[in-house]
MILUMPA-259051 format. One line per field, with one value per residue (C-alpha): chain; residue in one letter; x, y, z; residue number from 1. Coordinates in Angstrom, 2 decimals, padded with zeros to 5 digits. Example, Ala and Ser with C-alpha at 12.3 -4.5 7.8 and 13.67 -1.06 7.14 Angstrom:
residues 2
c <- c(A:A) .
r <- c(A:S) .
u <- c(012.30:013.67) .
v <- c(-004.50:-001.06) .
w <- c(007.80:007.14) .
k <- c(1:2) .
***
This chain:
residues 472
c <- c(A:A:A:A:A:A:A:A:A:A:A:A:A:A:A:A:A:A:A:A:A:A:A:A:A:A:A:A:A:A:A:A:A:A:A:A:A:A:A:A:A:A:A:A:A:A:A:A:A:A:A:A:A:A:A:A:A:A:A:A:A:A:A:A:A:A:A:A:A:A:A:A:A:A:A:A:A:A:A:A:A:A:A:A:A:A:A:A:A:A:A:A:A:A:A:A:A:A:A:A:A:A:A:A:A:A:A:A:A:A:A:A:A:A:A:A:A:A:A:A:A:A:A:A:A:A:A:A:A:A:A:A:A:A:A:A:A:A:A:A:A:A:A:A:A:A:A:A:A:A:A:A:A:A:A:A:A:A:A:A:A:A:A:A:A:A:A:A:A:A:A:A:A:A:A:A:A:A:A:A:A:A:A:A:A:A:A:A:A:A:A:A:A:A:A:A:A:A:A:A:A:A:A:A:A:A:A:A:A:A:A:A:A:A:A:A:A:A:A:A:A:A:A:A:A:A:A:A:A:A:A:A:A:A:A:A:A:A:A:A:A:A:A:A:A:A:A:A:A:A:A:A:A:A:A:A:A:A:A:A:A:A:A:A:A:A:A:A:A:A:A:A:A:A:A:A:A:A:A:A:A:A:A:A:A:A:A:A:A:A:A:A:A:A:A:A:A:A:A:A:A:A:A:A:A:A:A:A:A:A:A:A:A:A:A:A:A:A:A:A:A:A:A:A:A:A:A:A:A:A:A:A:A:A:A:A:A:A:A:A:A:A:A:A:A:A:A:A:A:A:A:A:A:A:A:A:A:A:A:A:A:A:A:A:A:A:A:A:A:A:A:A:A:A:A:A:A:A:A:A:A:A:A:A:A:A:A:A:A:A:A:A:A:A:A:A:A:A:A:A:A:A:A:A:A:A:A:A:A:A:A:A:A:A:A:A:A:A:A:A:A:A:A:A:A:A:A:A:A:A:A:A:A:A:A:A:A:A:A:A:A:A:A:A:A:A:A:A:A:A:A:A:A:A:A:A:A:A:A:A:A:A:A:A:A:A:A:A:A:A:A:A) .
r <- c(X:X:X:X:X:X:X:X:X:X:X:X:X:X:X:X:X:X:X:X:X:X:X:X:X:X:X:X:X:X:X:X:X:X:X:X:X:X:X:X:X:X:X:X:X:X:X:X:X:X:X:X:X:X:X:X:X:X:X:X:X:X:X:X:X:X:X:X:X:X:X:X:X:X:X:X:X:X:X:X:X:X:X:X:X:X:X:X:X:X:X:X:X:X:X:X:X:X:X:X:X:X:X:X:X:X:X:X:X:X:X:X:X:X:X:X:X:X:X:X:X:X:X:X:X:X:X:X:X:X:X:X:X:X:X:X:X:X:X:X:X:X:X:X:X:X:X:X:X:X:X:X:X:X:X:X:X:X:X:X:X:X:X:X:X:X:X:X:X:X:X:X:X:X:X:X:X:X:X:X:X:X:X:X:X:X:X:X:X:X:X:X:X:X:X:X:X:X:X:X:X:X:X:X:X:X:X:X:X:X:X:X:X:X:X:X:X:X:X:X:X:X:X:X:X:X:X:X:X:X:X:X:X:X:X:X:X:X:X:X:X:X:X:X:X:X:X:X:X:X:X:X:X:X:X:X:X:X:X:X:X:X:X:X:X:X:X:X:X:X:X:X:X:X:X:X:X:X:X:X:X:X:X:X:X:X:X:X:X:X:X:X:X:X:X:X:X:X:X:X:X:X:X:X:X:X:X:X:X:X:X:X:X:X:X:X:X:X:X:X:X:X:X:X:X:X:X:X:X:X:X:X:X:X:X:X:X:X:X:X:X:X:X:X:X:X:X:X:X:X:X:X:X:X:X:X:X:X:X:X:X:X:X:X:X:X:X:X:X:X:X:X:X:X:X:X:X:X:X:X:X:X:X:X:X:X:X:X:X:X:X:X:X:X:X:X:X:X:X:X:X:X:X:X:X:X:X:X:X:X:X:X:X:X:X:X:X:X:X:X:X:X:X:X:X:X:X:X:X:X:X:X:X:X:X:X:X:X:X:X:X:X:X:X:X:X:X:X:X:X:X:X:X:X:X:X:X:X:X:X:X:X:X:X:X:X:X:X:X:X:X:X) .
u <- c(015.03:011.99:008.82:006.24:005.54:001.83:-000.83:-003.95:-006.80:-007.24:-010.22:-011.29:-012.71:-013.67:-010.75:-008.26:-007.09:-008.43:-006.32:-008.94:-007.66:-006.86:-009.36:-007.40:-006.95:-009.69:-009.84:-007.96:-010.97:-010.75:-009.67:-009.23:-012.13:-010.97:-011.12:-008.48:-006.49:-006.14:-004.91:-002.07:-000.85:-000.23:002.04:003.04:001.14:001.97:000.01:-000.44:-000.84:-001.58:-003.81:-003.29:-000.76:000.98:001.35:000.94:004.20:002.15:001.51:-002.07:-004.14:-006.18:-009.30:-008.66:-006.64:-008.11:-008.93:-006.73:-003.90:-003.90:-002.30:-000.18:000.78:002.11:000.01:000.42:-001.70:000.12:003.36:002.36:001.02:004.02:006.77:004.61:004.19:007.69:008.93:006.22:003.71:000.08:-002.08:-002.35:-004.08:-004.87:-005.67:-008.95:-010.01:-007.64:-007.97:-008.23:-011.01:-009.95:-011.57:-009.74:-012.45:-015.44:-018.05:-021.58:-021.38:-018.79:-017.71:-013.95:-012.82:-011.18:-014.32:-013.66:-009.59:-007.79:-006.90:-008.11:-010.19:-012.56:-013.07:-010.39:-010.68:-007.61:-009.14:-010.64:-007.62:-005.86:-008.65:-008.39:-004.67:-004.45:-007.05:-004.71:-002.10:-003.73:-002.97:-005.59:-006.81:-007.64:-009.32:-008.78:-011.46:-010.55:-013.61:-011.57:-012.83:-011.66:-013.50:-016.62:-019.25:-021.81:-018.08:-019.38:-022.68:-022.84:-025.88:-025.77:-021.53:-022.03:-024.81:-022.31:-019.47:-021.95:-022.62:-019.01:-018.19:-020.99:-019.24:-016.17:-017.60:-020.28:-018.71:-015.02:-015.57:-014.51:-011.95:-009.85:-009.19:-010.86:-008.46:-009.99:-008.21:-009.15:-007.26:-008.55:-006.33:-006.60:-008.68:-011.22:-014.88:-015.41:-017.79:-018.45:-017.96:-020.32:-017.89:-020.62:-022.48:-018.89:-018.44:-021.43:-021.67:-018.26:-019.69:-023.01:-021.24:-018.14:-018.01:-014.50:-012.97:-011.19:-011.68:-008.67:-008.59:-007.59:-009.49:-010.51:-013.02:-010.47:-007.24:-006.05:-002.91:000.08:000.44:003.26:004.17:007.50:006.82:007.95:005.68:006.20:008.96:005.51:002.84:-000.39:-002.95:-005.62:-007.00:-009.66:-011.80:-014.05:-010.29:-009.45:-010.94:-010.14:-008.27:-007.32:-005.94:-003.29:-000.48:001.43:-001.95:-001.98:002.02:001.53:-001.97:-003.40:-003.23:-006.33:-008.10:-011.30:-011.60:-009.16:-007.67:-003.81:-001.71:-000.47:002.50:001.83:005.37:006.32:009.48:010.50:010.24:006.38:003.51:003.29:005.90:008.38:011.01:013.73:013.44:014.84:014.25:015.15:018.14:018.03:019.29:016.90:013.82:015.24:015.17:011.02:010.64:012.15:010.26:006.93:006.01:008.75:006.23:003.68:002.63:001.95:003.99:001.95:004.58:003.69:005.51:003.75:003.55:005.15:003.65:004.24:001.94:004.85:006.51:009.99:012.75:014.90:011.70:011.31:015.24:014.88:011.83:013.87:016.64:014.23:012.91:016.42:017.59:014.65:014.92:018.37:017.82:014.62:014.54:016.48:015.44:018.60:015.90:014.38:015.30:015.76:014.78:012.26:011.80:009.46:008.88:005.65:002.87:-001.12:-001.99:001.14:-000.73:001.13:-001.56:000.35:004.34:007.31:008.04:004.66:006.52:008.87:006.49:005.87:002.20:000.36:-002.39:-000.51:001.25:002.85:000.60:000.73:-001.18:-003.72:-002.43:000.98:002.12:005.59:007.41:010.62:010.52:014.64:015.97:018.49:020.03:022.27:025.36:025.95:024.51:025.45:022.76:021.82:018.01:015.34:011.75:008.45:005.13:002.18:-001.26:-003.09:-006.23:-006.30:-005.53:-002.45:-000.36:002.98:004.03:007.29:010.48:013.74:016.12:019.39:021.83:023.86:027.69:029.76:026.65:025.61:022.18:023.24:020.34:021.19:017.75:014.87:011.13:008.09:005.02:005.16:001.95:001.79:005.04:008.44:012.06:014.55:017.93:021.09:024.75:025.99:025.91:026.94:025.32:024.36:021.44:019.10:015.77:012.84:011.98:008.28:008.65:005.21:001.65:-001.76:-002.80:-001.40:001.52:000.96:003.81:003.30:006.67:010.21:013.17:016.68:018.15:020.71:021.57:024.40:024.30:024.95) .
v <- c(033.02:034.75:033.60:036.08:037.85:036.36:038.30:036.33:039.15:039.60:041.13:042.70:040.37:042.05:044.16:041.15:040.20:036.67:036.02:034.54:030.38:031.01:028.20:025.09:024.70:023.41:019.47:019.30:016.85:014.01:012.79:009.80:007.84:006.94:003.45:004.28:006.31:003.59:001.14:003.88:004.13:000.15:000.71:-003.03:-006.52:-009.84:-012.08:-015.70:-017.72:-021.54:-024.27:-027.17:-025.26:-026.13:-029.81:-029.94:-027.65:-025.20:-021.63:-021.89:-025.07:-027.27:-027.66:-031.78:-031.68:-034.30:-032.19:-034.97:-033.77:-030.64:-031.83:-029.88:-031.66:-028.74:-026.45:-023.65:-019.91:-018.55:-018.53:-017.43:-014.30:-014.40:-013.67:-010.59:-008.90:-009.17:-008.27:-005.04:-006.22:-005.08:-007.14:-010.55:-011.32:-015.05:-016.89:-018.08:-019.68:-019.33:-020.30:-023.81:-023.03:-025.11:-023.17:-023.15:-022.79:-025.07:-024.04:-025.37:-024.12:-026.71:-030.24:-028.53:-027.90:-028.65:-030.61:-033.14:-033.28:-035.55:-032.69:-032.38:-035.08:-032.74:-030.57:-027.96:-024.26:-022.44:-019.16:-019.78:-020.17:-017.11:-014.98:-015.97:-016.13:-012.55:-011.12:-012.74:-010.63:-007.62:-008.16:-007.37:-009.82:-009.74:-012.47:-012.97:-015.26:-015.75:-014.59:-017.18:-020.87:-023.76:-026.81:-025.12:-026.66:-023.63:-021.32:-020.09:-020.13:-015.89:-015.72:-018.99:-018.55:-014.91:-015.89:-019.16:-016.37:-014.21:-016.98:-017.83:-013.94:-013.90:-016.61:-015.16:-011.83:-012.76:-015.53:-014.63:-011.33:-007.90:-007.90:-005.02:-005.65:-007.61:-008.74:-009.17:-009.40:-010.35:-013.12:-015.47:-017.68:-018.54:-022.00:-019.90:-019.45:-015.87:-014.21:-011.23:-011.13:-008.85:-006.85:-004.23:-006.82:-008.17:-004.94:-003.38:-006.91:-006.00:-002.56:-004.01:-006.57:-005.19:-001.37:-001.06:-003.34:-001.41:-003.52:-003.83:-004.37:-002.76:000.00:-000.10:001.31:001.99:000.68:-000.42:-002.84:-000.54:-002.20:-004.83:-007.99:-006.43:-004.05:-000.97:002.32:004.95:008.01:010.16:008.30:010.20:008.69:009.97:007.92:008.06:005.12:005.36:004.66:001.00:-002.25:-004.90:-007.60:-005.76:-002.31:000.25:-000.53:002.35:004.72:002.30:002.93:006.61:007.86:010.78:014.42:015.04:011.98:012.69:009.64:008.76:005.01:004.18:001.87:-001.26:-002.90:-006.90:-008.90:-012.35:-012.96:-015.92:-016.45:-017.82:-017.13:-020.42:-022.29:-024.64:-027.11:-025.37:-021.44:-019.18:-015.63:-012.59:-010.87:-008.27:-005.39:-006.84:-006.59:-003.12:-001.76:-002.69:-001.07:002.33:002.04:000.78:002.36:004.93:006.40:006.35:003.01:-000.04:-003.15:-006.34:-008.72:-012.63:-015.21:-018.42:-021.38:-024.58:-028.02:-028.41:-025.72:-023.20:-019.98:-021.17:-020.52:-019.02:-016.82:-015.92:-015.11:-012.64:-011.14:-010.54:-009.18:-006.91:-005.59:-004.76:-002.88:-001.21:-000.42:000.64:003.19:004.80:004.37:007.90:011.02:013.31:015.88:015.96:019.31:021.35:024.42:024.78:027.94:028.47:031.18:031.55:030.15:030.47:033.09:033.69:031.27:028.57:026.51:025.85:026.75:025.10:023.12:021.30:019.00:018.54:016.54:012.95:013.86:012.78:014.97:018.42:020.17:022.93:024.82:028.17:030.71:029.39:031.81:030.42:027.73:027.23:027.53:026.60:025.24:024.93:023.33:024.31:021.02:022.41:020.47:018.72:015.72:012.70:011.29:009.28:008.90:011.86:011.23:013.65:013.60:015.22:014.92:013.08:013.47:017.23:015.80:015.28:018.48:018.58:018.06:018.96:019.46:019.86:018.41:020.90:020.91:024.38:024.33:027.51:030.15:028.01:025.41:022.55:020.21:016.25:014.91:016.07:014.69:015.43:013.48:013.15:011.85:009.81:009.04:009.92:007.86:009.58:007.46:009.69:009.78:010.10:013.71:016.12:019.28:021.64:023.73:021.84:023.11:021.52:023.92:023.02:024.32:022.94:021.99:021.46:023.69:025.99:022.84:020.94:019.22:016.69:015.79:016.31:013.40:012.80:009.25:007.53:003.63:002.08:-000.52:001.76) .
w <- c(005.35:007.29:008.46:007.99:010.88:012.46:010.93:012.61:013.72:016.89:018.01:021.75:023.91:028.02:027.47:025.89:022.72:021.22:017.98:015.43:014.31:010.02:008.37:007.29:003.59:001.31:000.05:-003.67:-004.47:-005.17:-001.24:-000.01:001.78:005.57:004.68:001.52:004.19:007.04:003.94:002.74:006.08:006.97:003.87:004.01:003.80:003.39:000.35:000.96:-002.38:-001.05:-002.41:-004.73:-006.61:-003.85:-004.10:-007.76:-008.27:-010.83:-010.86:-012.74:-011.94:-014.26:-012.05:-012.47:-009.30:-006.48:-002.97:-001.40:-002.86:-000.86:002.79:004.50:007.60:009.49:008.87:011.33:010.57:013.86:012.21:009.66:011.16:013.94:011.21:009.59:012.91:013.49:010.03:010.20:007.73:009.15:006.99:005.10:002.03:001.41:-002.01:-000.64:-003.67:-007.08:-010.66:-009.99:-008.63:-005.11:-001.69:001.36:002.92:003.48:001.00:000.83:-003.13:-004.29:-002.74:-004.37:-000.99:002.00:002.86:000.45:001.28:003.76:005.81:009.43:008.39:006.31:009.07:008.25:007.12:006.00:005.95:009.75:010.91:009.39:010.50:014.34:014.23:012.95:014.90:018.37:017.46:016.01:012.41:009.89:007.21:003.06:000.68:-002.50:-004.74:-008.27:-010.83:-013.14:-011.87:-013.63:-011.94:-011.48:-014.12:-014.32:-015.72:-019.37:-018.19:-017.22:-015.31:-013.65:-012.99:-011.33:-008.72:-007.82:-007.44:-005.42:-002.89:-002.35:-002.14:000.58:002.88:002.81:003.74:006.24:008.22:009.32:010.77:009.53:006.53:005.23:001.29:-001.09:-003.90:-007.85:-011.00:-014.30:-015.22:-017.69:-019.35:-023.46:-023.16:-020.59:-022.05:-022.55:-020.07:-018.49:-014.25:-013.12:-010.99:-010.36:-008.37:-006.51:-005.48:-003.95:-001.75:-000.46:000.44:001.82:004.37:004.72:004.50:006.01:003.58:000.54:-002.76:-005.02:-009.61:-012.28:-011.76:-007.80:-007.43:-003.89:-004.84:-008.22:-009.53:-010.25:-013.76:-013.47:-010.98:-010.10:-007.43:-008.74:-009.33:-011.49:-010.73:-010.89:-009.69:-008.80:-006.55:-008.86:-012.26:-014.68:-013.27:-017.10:-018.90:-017.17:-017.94:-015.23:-017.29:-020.04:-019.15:-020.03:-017.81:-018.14:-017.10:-013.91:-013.14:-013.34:-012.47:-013.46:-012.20:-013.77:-012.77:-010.82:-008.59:-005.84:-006.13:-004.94:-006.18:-004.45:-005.87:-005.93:-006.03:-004.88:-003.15:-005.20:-008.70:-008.71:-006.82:-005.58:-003.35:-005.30:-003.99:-006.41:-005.89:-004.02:-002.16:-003.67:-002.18:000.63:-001.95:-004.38:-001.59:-000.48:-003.95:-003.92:-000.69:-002.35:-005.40:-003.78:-000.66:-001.00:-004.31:-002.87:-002.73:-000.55:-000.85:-001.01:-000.84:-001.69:000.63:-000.12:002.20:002.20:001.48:005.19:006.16:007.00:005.54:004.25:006.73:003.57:003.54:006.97:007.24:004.11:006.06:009.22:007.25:005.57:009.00:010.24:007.33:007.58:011.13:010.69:008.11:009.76:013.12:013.82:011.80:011.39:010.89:014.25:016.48:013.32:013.13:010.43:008.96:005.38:002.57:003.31:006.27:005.84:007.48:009.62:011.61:014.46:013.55:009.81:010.64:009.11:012.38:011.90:008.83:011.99:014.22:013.22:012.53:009.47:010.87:011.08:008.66:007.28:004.93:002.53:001.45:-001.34:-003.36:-003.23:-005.66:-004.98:-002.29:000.26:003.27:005.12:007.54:010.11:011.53:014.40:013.87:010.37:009.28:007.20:005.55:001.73:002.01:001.86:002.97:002.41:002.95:001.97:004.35:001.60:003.31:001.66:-001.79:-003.59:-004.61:-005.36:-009.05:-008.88:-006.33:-005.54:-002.49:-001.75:000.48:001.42:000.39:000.87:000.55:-002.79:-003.10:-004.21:-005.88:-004.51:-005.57:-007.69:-008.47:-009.62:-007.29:-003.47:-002.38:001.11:001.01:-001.27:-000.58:-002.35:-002.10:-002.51:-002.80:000.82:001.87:004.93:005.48:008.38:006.11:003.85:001.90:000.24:-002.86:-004.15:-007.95:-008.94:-007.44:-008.45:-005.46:-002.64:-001.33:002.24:003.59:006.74:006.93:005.62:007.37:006.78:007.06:006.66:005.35:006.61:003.92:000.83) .
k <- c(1:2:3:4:5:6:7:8:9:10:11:12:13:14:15:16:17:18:19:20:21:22:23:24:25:26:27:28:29:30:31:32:33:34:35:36:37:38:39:40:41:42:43:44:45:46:47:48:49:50:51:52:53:54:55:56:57:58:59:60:61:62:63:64:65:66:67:68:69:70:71:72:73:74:75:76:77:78:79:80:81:82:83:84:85:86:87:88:89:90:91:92:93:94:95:96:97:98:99:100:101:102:103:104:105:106:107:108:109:110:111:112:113:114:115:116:117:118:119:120:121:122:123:124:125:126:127:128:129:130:131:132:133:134:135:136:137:138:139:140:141:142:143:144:145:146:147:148:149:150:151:152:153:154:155:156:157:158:159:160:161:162:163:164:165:166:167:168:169:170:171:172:173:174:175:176:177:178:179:180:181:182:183:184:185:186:187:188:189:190:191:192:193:194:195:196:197:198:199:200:201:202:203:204:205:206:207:208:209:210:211:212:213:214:215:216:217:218:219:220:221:222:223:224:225:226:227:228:229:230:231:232:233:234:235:236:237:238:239:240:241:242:243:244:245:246:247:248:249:250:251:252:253:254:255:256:257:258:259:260:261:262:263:264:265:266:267:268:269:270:271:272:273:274:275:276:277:278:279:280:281:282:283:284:285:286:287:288:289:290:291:292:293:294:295:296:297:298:299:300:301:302:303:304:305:306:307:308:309:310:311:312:313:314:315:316:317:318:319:320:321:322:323:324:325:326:327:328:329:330:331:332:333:334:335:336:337:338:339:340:341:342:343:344:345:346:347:348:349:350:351:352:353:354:355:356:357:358:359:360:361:362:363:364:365:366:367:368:369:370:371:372:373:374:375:376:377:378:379:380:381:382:383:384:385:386:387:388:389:390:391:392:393:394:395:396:397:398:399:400:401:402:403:404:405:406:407:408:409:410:411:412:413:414:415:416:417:418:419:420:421:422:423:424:425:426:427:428:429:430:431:432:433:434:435:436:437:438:439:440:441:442:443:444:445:446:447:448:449:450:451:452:453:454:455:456:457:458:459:460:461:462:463:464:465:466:467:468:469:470:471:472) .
***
């Protein structure tokens, strides 16, 4: 297969030639904000749910629940934070306040808090110390307050319940320093009053005090719920929705696993999962497997996704060590499978390159760049980009990348290995997006091609690995 010969101008410059730089390709609106883009690319965090659930054993609390009941001796944020550097997780999200309505922090709205407990004598703060132990070893941190409050008296009362909200929101924004996600659902259970939360106003005071901060629901507005607690996104999932078609609290799942190729507003999915049974820590669960956690990963950040992954504290204080051993196990077989590209050194060679231009050639999906790619003509809608890998290679997993920040394109593509002159197709999808894990049947091969059948505009393609898992 040929690249086009380069067919830049040049023009006459003092007797030399200048060759003229081809313009880079146009946005495929919508594009992601650069706050939305710094998110994608963490690809994993780390969710905290921690409170009086707790001690109380349950997954929903009544509201009735004493402060003193929440004590957890060992309480220790740094380890917390220790195990998700280690394991690769970039950012932690903490249940600041949940349904129960219980604040981990000390609130001047509500004597429901850690100011009322026996812990540190009334002088602790949960989220203070999450905040300064992340920030020590360069983690990033997310809050999450419940709209749904069980204990608080003014609940039912709309007006009166969203300006309460509104001052807690404010704390948590304005006194622990920059955050980088705001978590909201909907969740109301059947015995709640029915009210409206005046998202609208949540929302644009997450944008006043903390403008870096993306805010996740149903619907966004920067990233939205991918539809189901398991972890798992949809074979096609587009990063683009329909923002007027979702209702926090009571929307169309499927919609949310899938996206929308014709959505006009940018908002990725995260895929929210706990690693035990509940949400909450209790006495008589256990981790999922490794195979089990791997099979998230795959399905999660490998379409296009990031993996929020819940690992809830102990009554101690302390991630469980059956936890923290699934975590490192995680991180190895991780490491193992992606820490050599079998695709690095090929030659790269495409059916077609914008412009003839260096600036957009087939070796730039080579590169480890998220910033450079390979691009094509805009009047090119399919196309083939192949690999030449020297000697042949073994490998079972197939990763590609789009640049996002130029929109999402491909609809449609094929994986193929070369056997005895023929193309032989070992995987096949439809969306790519940030990021696409294909996991294969084990397969050798010296040649090996990308064909883009469909996109919604001239393709992009940042980069194109081969891997390989020594635990299938």
């Amino acid at each position: 297969m040929k690249i086009p010969a380069v067919c830049a101008t040049a023009v006459l410059i003092g007797g030399a030639a200048l060759q003229q730089a081809v313009p880079p390709p146009r946005p495929l609106l919508p594009i992601p904000t650069a706050r939305q883009l710094e998110w994608q690319r963490k690809e994993l965090a780390i969710f905290l749910h921690f409170g009086v659930n707790t001690f109380s054993d349950a997954e929903w609390g009544t509201g009735d629940e004493g402060p003193d009941l929440f004590d957890p001796a060992r309480l220790d944020a740094e380890q917390w934070v220790r195990v998700a550097r280690q394991t690769g997780f970039r950012t932690l999200i903490l249940t600041a306040k949940h349904h129960d309505g219980f604040a981990l922090w000390p609130s001047r709205y509500t004597e429901h808090s850690v100011r009322s407990s026996a812990w540190r004598g009334g002088r602790g703060d949960v989220v203070r110390e999450l905040v300064d132990a992340a920030r020590a070893h360069g983690l990033d941190v997310g809050l999450y307050l419940s709209p749904w409050d069980r204990h608080e008296p003014s609940y039912g009362d709309e007006a009166a319940y969203n300006e309460f909200y509104l001052g807690q929101l404010r704390e948590l924004l304005s006194d622990y320093g920059r955050l980088t996600e705001v978590w909201f659902d909907g969740a109301k259970g059947p015995d709640a009053v029915d009210m409206e939360y005046d998202f609208d106003a949540y929302w644009s005071l997450v944008r006043q005090l903390q403008p870096g901060a993306v805010i996740f629901s149903d619907e966004g507005p920067d990233v939205r719920w991918i539809g189901n607690e398991r972890g798992f996104a949809g074979v096609t999932n587009w990063s683009t929705i329909d923002r007027s078609r979702v209702h926090v609290g009571n929307a169309d799942t499927g919609y949310l696993n899938a996206g929308d190729s014709l959505g006009p507003d940018w908002v990725p999915g995260e895929c929210d999962v706990s690693i035990r049974p509940g949400w909450f820590w209790h006495a008589d669960q256990e981790p999922k497997s490794l195979e089990d956690l791997l099979d998230i990963y795959f399905k999660s950040v490998g379409r296009n996704c990031v993996l929020l992954l819940n690992v809830p504290p102990t009554r101690d204080g302390l991630l469980d060590a059956a936890d923290v051993e699934r975590l490192y196990e995680l991180r190895a077989a991780l490491d193992a499978i992606f820490s050599a590209d079998l695709a690095a050194g090929a030659r790269a060679s495409a059916s077609n390159v914008r412009g003839g231009s260096r600036d957009f050639e087939a070796a730039r999906a080579l590169d480890n760049d998220l910033d450079s790619y390979w691009a094509t003509d805009d009047s090119v809608l399919s196309a083939v980009l192949e690999l030449e890998l020297g000697t042949p290679a073994t490998f079972n997993v197939v990763r590609i990348q789009e640049p996002v920040q130029l929109g999402q394109r491909i609809a449609a593509y094929r994986f193929q290995v070369e056997r005895v002159g023929d193309w032989i197709t070992v995987s096949a999808g439809t969306t790519v997006g940030h990021k696409k894990l294909d996991r294969i049947e084990g397969v050798t091969a010296r040649r090996v091609r990308l064909v883009i059948d469909e996109a919604r505009a001239h393709p992009l393609l940042a980069e194109l690995g081969l891997h390989y898992d020594p635990g299938r």
